[in-house]
C-alpha positions in Angstrom: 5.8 9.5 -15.1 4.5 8.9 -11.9 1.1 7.8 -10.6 0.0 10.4 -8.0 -3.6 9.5 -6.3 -5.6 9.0 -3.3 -7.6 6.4 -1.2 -10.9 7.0 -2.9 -14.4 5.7 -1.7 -16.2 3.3 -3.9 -19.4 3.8 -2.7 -22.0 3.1 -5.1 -20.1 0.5 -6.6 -15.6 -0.2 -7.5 -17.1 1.8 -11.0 -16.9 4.9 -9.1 -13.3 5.0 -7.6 -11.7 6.0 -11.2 -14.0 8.5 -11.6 -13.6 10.2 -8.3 -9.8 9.8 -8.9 -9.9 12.1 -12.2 -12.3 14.5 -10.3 -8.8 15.2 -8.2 -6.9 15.7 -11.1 -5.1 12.6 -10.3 -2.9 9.9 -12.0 -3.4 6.8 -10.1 -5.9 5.8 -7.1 -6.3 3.6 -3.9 -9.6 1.9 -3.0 -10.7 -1.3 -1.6 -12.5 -4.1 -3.4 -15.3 -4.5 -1.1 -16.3 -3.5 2.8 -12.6 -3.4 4.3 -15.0 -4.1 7.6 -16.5 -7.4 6.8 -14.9 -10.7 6.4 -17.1 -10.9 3.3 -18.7 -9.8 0.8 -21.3 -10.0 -2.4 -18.8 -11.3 -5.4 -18.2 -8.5 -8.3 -21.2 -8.3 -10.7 -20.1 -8.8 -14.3 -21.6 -5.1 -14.8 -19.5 -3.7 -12.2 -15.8 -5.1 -13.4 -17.2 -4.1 -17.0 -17.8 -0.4 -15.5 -14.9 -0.3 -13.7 -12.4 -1.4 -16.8 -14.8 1.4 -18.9 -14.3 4.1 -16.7 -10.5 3.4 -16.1 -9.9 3.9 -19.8 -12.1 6.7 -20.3 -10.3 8.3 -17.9 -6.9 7.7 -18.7 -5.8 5.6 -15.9 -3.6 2.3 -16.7 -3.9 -0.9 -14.3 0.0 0.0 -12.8 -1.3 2.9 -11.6 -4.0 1.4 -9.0 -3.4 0.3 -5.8 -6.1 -1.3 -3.8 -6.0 -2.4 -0.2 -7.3 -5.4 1.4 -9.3 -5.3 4.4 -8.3 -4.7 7.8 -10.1 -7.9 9.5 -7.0 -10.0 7.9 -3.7 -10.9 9.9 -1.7 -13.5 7.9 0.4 -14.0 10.8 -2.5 -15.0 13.3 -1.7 -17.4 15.8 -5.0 -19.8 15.8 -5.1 -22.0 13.2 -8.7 -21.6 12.8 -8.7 -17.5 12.8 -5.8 -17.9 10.3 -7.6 -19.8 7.6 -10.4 -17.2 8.0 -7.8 -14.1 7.1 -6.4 -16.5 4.0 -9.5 -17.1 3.0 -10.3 -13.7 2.8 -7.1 -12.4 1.1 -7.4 -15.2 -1.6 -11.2 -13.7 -2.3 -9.2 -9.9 -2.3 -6.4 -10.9 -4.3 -9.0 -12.4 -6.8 -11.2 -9.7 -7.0 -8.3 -7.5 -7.3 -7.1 -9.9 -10.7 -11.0 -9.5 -11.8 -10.8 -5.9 -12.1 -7.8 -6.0 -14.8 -5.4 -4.6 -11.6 -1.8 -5.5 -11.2 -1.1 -4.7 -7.2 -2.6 -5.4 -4.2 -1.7 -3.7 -0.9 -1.7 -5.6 2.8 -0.2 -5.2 6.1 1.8 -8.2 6.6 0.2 -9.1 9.9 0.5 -9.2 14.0 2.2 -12.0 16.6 -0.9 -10.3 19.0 1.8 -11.1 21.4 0.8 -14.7 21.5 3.8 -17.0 18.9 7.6 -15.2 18.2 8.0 -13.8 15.2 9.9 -16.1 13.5 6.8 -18.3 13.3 4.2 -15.3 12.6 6.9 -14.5 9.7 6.1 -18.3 8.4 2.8 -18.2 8.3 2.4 -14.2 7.0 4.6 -16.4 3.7 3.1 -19.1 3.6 -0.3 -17.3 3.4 1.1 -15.1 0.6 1.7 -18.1 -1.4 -1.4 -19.4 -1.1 -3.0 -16.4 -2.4 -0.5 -15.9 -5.5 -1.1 -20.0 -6.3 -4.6 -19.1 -6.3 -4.2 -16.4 -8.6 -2.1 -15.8 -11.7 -0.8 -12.3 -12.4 -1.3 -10.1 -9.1 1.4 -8.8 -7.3 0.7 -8.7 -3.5 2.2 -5.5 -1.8 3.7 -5.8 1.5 2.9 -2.6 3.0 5.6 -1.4 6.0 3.8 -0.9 9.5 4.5 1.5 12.1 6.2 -1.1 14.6 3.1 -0.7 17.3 2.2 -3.0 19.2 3.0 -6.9 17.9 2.8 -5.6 14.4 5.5 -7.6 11.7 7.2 -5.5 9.4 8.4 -2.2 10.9 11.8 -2.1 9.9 13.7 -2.9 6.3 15.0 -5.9 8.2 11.9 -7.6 8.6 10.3 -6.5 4.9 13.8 -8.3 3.5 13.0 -11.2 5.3 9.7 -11.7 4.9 10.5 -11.0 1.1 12.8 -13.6 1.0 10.6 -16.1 3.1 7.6 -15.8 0.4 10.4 -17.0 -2.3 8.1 -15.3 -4.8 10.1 -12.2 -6.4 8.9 -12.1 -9.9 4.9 -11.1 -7.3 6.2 -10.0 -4.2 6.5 -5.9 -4.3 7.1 -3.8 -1.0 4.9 -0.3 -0.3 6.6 2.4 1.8 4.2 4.4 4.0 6.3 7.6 4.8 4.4 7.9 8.2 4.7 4.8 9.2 8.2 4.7 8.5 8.9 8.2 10.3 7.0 6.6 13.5 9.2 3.2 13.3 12.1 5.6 13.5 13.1 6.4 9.3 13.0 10.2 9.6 12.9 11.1 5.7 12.9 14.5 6.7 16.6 14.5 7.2 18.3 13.6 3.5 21.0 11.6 4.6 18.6 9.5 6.1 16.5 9.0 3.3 19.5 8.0 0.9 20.7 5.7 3.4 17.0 3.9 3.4 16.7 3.5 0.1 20.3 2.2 -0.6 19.4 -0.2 2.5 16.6 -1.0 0.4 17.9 -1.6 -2.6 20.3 -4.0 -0.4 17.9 -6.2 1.1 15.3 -6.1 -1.3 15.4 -4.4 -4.7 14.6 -1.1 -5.8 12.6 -3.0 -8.4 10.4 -4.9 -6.5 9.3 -1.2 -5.1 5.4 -1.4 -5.7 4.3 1.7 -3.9 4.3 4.7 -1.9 1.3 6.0 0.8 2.3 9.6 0.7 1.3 10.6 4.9 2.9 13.1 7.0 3.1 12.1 10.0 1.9 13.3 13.7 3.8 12.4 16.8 8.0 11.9 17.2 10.3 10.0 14.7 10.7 6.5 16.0 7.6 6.5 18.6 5.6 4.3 16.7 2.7 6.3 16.5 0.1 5.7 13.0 -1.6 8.8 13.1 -1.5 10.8 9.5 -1.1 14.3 8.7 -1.8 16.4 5.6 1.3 17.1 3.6 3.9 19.7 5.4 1.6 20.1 8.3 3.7 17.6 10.2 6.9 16.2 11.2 8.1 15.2 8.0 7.1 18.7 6.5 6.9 19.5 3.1 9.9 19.4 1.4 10.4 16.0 2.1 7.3 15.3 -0.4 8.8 17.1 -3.0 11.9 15.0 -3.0 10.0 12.1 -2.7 7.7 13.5 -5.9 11.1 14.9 -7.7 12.8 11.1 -7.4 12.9 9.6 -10.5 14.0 6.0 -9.1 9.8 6.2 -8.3 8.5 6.5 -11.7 5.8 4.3 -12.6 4.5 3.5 -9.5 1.6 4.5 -7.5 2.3 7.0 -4.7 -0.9 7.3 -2.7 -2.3 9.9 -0.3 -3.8 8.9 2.7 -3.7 11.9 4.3 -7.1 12.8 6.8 -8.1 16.5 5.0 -9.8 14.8 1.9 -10.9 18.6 1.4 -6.2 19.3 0.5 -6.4 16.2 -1.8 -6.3 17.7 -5.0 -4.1 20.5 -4.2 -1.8 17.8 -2.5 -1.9 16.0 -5.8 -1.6 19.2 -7.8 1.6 20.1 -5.8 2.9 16.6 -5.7 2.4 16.7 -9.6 4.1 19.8 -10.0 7.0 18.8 -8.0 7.8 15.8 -10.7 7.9 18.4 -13.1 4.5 17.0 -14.7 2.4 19.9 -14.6 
C-alpha cells in the first residue's frame, strides 16, 4: 500500500488536516504544525493533539502515513552563530510538536551556505543541528528533503544527501524525501527511465532505499537541470504524466507517504485518484 496525499491547510486548528485529507479521497497527508511564517508559535492545546489523534483514526489514516513540514524561517546550516540557534530552536519545538501529535516523520530542507561559509562547514552544522533535535526528542524521524540546487541551497544532488546522511551518524532517524521537481530542476530528469533506475540504484548506494521516508509528487516547470523550484500539476509539465504512474506503480515505495504539492489544489483529488489507481489500489 502506499500513502498518497496532499499538503493540506490546518486552519482552524492541526484537527482539521486529517479531515481535509479524507475529503480528497486520500491515504496519507502533508501539513505543518504551526505558522510555517513565524519563528513561533502558541504550544499544542491538550484538546487539539486529542482531536487530531481522534480524527486520524476515524478516518483511517496511520501515523507512517503523515508527513509534516517544518517552517520555512529555519536554515540549519546558517552561518551566524546567533541566527543558527534561533533555527535549532525552532526545529527542536517542530520536531517536538511533530512527536506530540503521535507522528513518525518530519520533513525539512537541509539548509543554505547564503553564500557566506563553504559547504563543508554549513554540512557540519545542518548535522549537528539534526542531532540536537533527535536528542531532544525520542521517536521522530527527521526527513531530509532534496532541494533544487538554487542559489547556496545544500543538498541538490544524491552526493550531498549521502553525505549529509552520513555526517548526522543517526540511521536508525535519519530518512531522505525526494521531491520529483526539485530533482528534475537539479538536473535528475525521471522522465527518461533509464535515468530514473540509475537514481535510485545511486540511491540505494549512498544511502539506502530503506531510509527512503518520502516522496513530494510535483511536476515540474522550467528545463531539467536549470534549478528552477516552480511546481506544476501532474503531466502538465516537463516530467509529464507517465512518469507519475511509474513512480505510483513502484512497489520499492510502498508504505511511505508520497505527497502532492502541486499549485491547482482544485486537480488534487483527481491527482490522488489517478495516482491511486496507478498502484492498482482503486
Amino acid at each position: 500500500m502506499k500513502y498518497f496525499g496532499a499538503h493540506v491547510s490546518i486552519a482552524g486548528g492541526v484537527e482539521n488536516a486529517p479531515l481535509r485529507a479524507a475529503e480528497l479521497g486520500a491515504t496519507g497527508f502533508a501539513m505543518f504544525t504551526k505558522n510555517q511564517r513565524q519563528w513561533a508559535s502558541a504550544p499544542l492545546s491538550t484538546l487539539s493533539i486529542a482531536l487530531f489523534q481522534e480524527t486520524m483514526a476515524k478516518n483511517h489514516f496511520v501515523p507512517e502515513a503523515a508527513l509534516p513540514h517544518d517552517g520555512y524561517l529555519i536554515n540549519l546550516g546558517q552561518p551566524d552563530d546567533a541566527k543558527l540557534e534561533l533555527s535549532r530552536k525552532a526545529f527542536c519545538d517542530e520536531m517536538r510538536r511533530a512527536e506530540q501529535l503521535g507522528l513518525r516523520l518530519l520533513n525539512f530542507h537541509p539548509g543554505t551556505t547564503l553564500g557566506q561559509i563553504p559547504l563543508n562547514d554549513c554540512l557540519d552544522r545542518i548535522a549537528e543541528s539534526v542531532r540536537i533535535a533527535l536528542d531532544s526528542t525520542e521517536h521522530v524521524c527527521a526527513v531530509i528533503e532534496n532541494t533544487a540546487g538554487a542559489g547556496s541551497t545544500v543538498g541538490s544532488t544524491l552526493s550531498e544527501l549521502s553525505e549529509l546522511f552520513t555526517r548526522i551518524g543517526r540511521p536508525e532517524r535519519t530518512r531522505i524525501c525526494i521531491d520529483t521537481c526539485h530533482a528534475f530542476a537539479a538536473g535528475y530528469n525521471f522522465s527518461n527511465a533509464a535515468v530514473y533506475e540509475d537514481f535510485w540504484k545511486e540511491f540505494d548506494r549512498g544511502i539506502g532505499l530503506a531510509h527512503l521516508g518520502g516522496m513530494h509528487l510535483n511536476d515540474a516547470k522550467g528545463e531539467c537541470g536549470k534549478h528552477l523550484d516552480r511546481h506544476d500539476s501532474l503531466g502538465k509539465g516537463a516530467l509529464g504524466k507517465d512518469t507519475f504512474a511509474r513512480i505510483a506503480a513502484d512497489p520499492r515505495f510502498d508504505r511511505i507517504p508520497m505527497m502532492l504539492e502541486t499549485p491547482d489544489e482544485t486537480l488534487w483529488a483527481e491527482e490522488i485518484a489517478f495516482l491511486r489507481r496507478e498502484a492498482g489500489a482503486i
